[in-house]
N, C-alpha and C positions, 0 to 999 in steps of 0.2 A: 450472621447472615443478613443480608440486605431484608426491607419488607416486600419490595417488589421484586421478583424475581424476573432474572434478563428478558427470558420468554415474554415475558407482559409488556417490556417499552416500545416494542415495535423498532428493532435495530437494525440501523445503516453497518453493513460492512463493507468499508471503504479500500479493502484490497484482498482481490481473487483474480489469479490467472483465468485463463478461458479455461473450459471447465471439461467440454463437451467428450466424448470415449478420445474421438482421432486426434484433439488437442494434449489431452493426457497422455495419449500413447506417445506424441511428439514432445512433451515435457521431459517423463519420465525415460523417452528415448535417449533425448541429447546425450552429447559430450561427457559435460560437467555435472549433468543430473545425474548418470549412470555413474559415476564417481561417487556422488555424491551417497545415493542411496547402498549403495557397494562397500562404503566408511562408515562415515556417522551414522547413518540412519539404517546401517542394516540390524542394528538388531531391535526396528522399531517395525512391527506391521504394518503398508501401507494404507489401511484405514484408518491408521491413524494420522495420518499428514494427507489425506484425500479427502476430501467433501464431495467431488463434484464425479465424475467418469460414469456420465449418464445423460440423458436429454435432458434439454431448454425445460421440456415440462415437467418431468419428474424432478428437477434440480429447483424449481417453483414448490414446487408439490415440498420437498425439504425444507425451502425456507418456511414455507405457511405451516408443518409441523412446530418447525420451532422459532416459531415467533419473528423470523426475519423479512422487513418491509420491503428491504431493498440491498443490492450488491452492487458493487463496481466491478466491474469486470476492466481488467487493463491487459494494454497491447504492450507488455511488456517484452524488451528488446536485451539478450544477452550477447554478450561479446567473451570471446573466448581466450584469456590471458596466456594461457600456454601454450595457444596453438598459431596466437596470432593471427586470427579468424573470424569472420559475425558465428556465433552460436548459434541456437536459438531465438529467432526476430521476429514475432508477431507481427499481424499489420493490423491497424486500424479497419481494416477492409474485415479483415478475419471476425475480430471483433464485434462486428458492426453485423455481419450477418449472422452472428449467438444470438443478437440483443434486440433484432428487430421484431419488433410485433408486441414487444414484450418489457417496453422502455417506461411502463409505468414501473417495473420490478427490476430491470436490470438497467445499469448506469454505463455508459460508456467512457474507458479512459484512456486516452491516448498515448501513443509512446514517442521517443525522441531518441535518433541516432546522433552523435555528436559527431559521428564523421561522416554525416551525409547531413549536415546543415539545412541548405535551400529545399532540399526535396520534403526535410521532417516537418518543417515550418509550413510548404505549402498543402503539408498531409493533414497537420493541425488546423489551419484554417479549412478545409474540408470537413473535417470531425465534427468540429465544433458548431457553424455555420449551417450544414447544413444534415448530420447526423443526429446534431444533441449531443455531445460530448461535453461530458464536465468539468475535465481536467487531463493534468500528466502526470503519468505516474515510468519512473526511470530507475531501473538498474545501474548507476552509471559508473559504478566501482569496478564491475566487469572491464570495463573498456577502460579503467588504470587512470578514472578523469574524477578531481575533486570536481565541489559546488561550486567552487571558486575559478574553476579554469574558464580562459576566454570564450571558448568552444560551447560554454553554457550561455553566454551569456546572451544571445540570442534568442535562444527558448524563452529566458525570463521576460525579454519584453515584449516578447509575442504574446507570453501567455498573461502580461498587465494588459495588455491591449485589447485581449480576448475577454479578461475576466474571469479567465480560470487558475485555478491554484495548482502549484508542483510539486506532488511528493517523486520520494524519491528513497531506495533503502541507503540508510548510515550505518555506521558504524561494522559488526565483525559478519561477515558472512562467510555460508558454508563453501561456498565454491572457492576453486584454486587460483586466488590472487590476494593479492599485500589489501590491507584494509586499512594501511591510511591513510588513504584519499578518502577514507567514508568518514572523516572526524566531523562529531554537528559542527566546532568550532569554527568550520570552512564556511558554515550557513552566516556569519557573522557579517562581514565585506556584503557578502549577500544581499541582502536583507537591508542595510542602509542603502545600498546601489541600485533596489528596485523596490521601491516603500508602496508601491503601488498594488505588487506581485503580492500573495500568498505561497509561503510553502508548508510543508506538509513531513516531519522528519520520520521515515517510517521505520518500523523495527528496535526504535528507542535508543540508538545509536547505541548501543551497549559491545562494548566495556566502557566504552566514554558516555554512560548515561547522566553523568554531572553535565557534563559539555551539552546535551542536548536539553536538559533541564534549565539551564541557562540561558541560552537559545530563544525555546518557546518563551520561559520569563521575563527575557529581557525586551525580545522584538515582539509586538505587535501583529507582524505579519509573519512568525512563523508559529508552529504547530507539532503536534507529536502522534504518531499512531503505535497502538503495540502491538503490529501483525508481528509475525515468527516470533513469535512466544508466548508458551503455554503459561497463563497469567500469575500462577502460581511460583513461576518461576520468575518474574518479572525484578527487576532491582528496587530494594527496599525505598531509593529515593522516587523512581518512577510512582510506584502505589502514594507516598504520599504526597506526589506534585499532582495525580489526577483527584485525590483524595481532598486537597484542600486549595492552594493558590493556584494549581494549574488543572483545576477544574473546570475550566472554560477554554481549555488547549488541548486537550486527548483527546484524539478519537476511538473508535474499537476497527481495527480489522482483524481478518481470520488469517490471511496468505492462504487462504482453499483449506485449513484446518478443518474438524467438523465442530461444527458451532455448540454441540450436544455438551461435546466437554469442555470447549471453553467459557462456558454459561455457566457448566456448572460451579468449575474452578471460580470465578468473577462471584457468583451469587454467595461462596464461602469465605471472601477474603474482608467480610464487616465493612465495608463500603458504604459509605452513606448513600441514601437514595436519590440526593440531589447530583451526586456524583458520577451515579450509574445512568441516570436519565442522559445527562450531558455527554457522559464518553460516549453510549450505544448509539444515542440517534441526537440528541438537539444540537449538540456543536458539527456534526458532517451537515444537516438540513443548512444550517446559517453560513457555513463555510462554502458550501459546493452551490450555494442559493435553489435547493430542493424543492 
């Protein structure tokens, strides 16, 4: 067991849906969520994959229980591969009215359609400029588009220009479409093509967690998050790339998990304390410039 326990570092969760009841109701409505919870996840209670399905202040009230400084909240945009369809598509707008008033505690992150280009770009310069948004965060496996497709590459230099970093989930997800387009391997071409950008690989790209290990190790400008996974379950190279050489490349996020038990799992897994300090909160403050 760590000697500081999570509760005490004052931690950045760098990725949470919107949170609020009518946003959850529309989460947990969609498509591919009702799929999804109707499969995999039905024989899990939904307290346990919910954090949030409550007000702006009682959802405050939560983090200052357990020890959380600050969330992102992202306008995260789904596409729907087997219907041929937008999904579920947040707006920044939506976003922005959870987080206002309330932007010392909650972080705004924007989203990006790859097939509405011009309109995502002049959404993001709005965000950003003049809301306070501190990044992008993309589903973009959904809509069947690696890192690497052209379609991306636009965001990227928007968001060098901006200053803000791109995550984005890699690797296997639970919704109904092919995962690989999510390989980190794609962040590679990336990442020398825009040295300026930061990205941010979320969900530890797993089953390719070597590939996203490599990734973060090798580029400079990219990065690893372990939201959707309970830490416990994490891949043995993940634990020790935040453990030791990529201790200064992990972030922590929840994906709306409840932080009770992902603290606890994290505070059990012998973690060094310099480790824990960096995953929870010092590497998102330096990265997102907090």
């Amino acid at each position: 067991m760590s000697d500081v326990p999570c509760k005490e570092v004052g931690a950045i969760d760098v990725m949470q849906y919107p949170f609020t009841p009518d946003q959850i109701a529309r989460f947990y409505g969609s498509y591919e969520m009702d799929l999804m919870i109707n499969s995999l996840l039905k024989h899990v209670p939904k307290e346990g994959y919910t954090q949030g399905d409550c007000s702006v202040e009682e959802f405050i009230k939560r983090m200052d229980e357990q020890g959380v400084a600050k969330v992102f909240v992202c306008a995260c945009k789904f596409y729907s591969y087997t219907r041929h369809e937008p999904g579920l598509m947040w707006t920044n707008e939506e976003v922005y009215d959870i987080i206002k008033g309330h932007q010392d505690r909650l972080v705004g992150i924007a989203g990006y359609d790859p097939f509405n280009i011009a309109k995502s770009l002049e959404e993001l310069d709005i965000a950003v400029k003049e809301w306070g948004f501190k990044g992008v965060y993309g589903h973009f496996m959904t809509f069947g588009i690696a890192p690497n497709d052209k379609r991306m590459y636009p965001l990227f230099a928007k968001a060098g220009e901006l200053g803000v970093p791109v995550a984005m989930q890699l690797g296997h997800g639970m919704e109904l479409y092919p995962n690989e387009c999510g390989r980190p391997i794609y962040l590679d071409e990336v990442a020398l093509d825009f040295p300026e950008t930061n990205f941010v690989g979320s969900h530890t790209g797993w089953p390719w967690t070597e590939e996203m290990e490599a990734m973060a190790w090798k580029h400079p400008n990219v990065y690893v998050d372990i939201a959707g996974h309970n830490p416990q379950y994490l891949a043995p190279n993940i634990v020790n790339f935040m453990n030791t050489r990529g201790r200064d490349k992990t972030l922590f996020g929840s994906n709306g998990w409840p932080w009770k038990t992902l603290f606890g799992q994290l505070d059990n897994m012998g973690l060094k304390d310099k480790s824990i300090q960096k995953l929870l909160r010092d590497n998102a403050v330096k990265l997102y410039k907090l």
